[in-house]
N, C-alpha and C positions, 0 to 999 in steps of 0.2 A: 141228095142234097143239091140244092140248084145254088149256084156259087157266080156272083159275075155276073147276072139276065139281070136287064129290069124289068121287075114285077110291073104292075099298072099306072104304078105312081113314076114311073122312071126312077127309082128306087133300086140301088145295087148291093147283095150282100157285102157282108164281111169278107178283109180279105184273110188267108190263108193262117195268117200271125196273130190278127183278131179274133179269128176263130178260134185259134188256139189257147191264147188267153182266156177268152171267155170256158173253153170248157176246163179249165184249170181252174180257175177261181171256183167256176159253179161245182165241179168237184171237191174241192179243197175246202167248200161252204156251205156242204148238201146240208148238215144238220141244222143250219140256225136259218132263221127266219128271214130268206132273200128276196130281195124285192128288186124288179124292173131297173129300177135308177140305182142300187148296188152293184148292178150287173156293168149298167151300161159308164158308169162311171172307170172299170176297168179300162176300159175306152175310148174314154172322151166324149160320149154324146151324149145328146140331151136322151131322157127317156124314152120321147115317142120316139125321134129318129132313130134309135139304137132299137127298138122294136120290130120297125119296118126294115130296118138291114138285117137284123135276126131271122126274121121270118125270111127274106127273102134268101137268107143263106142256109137258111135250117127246113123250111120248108114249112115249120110251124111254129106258132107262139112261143115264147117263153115261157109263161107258164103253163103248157102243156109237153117242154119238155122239162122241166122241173119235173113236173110230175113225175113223169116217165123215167127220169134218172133215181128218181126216190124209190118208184117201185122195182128198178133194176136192183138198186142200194140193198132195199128191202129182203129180195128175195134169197139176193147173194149172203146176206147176213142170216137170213133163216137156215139158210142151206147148212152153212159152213159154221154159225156158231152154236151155243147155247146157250144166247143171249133171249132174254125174256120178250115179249111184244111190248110191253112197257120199255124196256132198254131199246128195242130196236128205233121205236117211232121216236123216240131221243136223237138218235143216231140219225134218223134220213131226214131231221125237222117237221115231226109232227109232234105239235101239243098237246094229243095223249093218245093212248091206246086206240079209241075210238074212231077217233078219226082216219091213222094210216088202218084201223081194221076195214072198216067203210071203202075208201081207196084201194083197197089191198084186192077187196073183192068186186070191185068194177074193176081193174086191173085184169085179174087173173079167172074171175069167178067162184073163188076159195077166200076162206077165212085165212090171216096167217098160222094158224094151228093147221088148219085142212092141208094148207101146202105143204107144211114141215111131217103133218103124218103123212099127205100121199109121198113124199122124197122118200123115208124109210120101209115104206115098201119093199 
């Protein structure tokens, strides 16, 4: 996590507290449909700036780490519940089955069934 450098733009992440915020909201909001400027309103910036502080404190996009918190979301829910793939992509904000299955498996290289059989193993 690069915290503090400026990127190319002279661009400085987020500090410490914003971080934190941000990953609270994005947590607390993984299921519904989050968008850049929901994020960055947490805040106070406009979206593009709250972009370029993100990435320079995260090291990458926003929405690439949305992602990645969905499919973390994701797998901990296959794991631990017996919640459906329709119930789960509920759960991480995908609009249906299909799509976190798609995700699921650029992700991991598994279906979410294929994960949840190889776990019981």
């Amino acid at each position: 996590m690069i915290v503090h450098n400026p990127d190319a733009d002279g661009i400085t992440g987020l500090d410490r507290y914003q971080r934190s915020l941000v990953v609270e909201y994005i947590d607390a909001h993984l299921s519904e449909d989050l968008s850049v400027s929901d994020i960055a309103n947490v805040v106070g910036y406009s979206r593009n700036h709250f972009g370029k502080k993100f990435k320079a404190a995260f090291g990458v996009p926003v929405f690439v780490y949305l992602r990645v918190q969905r499919m973390e979301r994701a797998k901990l829910l296959i794991q631990h519940t017996k919640r459906s793939v329709l119930q789960i992509s509920a759960d991480v904000g995908y609009l249906n089955p299909g799509h976190l299955a798609g995700a699921f498996r650029r992700h991991t290289g598994m279906s979410p069934n294929e994960w949840r059989n190889e776990l019981r193993k």
